[in-house]
C-alpha positions in Angstrom: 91.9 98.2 221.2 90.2 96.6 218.2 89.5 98.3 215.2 86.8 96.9 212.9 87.0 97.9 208.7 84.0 97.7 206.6 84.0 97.2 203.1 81.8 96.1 199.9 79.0 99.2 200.2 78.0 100.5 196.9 75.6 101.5 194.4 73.7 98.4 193.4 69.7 98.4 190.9 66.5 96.4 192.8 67.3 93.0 193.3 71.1 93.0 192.9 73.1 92.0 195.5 76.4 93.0 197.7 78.9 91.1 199.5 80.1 93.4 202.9 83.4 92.4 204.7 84.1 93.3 208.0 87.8 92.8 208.7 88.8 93.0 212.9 92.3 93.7 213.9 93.4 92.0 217.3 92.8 88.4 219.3 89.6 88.7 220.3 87.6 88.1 216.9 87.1 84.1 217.0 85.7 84.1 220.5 83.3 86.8 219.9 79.7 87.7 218.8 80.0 89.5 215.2 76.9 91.9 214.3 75.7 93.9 211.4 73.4 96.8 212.0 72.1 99.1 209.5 71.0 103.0 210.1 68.7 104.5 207.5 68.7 108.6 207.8 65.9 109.9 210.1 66.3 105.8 211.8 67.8 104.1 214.4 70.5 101.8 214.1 68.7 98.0 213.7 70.4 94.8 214.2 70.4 93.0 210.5 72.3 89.9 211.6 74.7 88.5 214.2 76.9 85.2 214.6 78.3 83.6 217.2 81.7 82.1 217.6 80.0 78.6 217.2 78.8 79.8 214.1 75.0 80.2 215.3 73.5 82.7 213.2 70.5 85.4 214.0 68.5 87.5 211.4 66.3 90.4 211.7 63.0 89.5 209.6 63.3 91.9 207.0 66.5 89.9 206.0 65.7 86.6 206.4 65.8 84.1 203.0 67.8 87.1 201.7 71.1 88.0 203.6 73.4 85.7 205.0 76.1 86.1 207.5 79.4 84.1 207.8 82.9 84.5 209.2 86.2 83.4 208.8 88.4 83.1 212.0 91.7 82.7 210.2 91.1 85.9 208.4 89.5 87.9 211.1 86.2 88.6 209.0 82.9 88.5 209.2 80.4 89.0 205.6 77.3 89.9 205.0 76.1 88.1 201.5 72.8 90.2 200.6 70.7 89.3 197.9 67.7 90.4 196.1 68.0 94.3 197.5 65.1 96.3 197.8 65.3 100.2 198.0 64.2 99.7 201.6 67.7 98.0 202.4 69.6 101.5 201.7 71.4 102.5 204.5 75.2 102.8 206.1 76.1 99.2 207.2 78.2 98.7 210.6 79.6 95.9 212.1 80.1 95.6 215.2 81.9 93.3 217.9 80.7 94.3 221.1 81.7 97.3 222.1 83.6 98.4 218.9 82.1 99.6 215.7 83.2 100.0 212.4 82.9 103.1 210.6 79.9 101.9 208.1 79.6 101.7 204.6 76.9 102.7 202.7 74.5 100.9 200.7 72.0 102.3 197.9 69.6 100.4 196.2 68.0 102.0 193.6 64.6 101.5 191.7 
């Protein structure tokens, strides 16, 4: 079983920016896929950004030039750096390494 724990949400203005942690219990983090998917209420969930165990690195559009994704083996973590938030970017945050998910962590950006 692998349990995933988010952390970092908050309360942030327009073009602030968050750092979100995911930290994975068990062995099966550095040879793994790490995602983050957003859900915004009334949405679906939406892949924001993954990373591969190589370090190769994916991004939905709507975060590319802004968010950037990165993990640390040795600690079992993957982050989400996110920069120059928009209100559109509000939503609970998930990471997820296939097929566990975290339990989210909500972002607001406000106006």
């Amino acid at each position: 079983q692998v349990q995933l724990v988010e952390s970092g949400g908050g309360l942030v203005q327009t073009g602030g920016s968050l750092r979100l942690s995911c930290a994975a219990s068990g062995s099966i983090f550095s040879t793994n896929t790490m995602g983050w998917y957003r859900q915004a209420p009334g949405s679906q969930r939406e892949l924001v950004a993954s990373i591969t165990s190589a370090g190769y690195t994916k991004y939905a559009d709507s975060a590319k030039g802004r968010f950037t994704i990165s993990r640390d083996n040795a600690r079992n973590t993957v982050y989400l750096q996110m920069n120059s938030l928009k209100p559109e970017d509000t939503a609970v945050y998930y990471c997820k390494l296939d097929p566990y998910w975290g339990q989210g962590t909500q972002v607001t950006v406000s106006s």
